[in-house]
N, C-alpha and C positions, 0 to 999 in steps of 0.2 A: 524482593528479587530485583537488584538494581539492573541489571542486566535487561530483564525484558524492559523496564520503563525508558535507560536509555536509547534500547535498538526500536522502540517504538515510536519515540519522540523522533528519532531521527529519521525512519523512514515518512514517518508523518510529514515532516517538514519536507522531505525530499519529492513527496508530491505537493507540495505547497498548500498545507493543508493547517488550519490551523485545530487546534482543541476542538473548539465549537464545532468547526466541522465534524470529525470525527465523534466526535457526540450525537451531533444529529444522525450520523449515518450509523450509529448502535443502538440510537433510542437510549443512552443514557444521559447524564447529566455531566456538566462540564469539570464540576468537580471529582467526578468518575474517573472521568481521563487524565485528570491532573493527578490526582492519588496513584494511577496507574504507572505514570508516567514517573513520578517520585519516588516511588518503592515503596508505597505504604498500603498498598492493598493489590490483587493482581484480577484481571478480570475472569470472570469463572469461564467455564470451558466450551459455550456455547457464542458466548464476545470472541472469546480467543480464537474457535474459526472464523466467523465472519472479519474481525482484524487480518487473517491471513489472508482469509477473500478476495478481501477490499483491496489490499498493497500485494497480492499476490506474492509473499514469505510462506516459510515455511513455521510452525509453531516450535519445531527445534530449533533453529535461531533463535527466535526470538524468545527462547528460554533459554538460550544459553546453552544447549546443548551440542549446537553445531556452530560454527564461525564460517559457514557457506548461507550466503544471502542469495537463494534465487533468483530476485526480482533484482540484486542490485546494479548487475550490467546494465539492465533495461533501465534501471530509475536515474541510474547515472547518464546515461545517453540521453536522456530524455529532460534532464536539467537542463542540458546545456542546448535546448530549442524553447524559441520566445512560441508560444502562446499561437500565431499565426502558422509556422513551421509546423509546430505539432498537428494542428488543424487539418494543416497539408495533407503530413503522413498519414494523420487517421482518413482522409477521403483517398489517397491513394490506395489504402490501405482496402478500403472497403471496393473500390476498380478492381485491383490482384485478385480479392475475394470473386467477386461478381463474373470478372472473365474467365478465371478457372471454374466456375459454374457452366459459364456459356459454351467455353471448348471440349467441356470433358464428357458432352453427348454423344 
């Protein structure tokens, strides 16, 4: 299924993430991810959630069933902040969280 190994490589890449990574984060082996990624094997159905998990997709995408990428607004947006910016958001991110705790006693 070329289809999922492309939309997988590419969301991979779009969190800046290499193989290895994603290997480590399934508990499989790197050549796991590379077969996956190739078309030559597809990960069984317990990978294939936590893949969705992980990049927050949908598993209809990424089989090819849908061409609506949930995550991809966000992952698009989110490419184009260096490393520091994102950092930002995410502690702004957690202030939003925290104050709407604080005010909504």
């Amino acid at each position: 299924m070329k289809v999922l190994g492309e939309r997988l490589s590419e969301i991979r890449k779009d969190y800046k993430q290499t193989q290895y990574d994603l290997a480590r984060a399934l508990d499989v082996g790197v050549q796991t991810v590379r077969n996956w990624e190739q078309g030559r094997n597809y990960p069984p159905g317990d990978k294939l959630m936590l893949i969705c998990e992980l990049y927050n997709t949908s598993a209809d995408y990424l089989l090819g069933l849908s061409d609506y990428d949930p995550s991809g607004e966000e992952r698009r947006r989110k490419s184009r902040l260096s490393q520091e910016e994102l950092a930002a958001l995410h502690d702004y991110e957690k202030y939003l969280l925290w104050k709407r705790r604080t005010t909504s006693r």
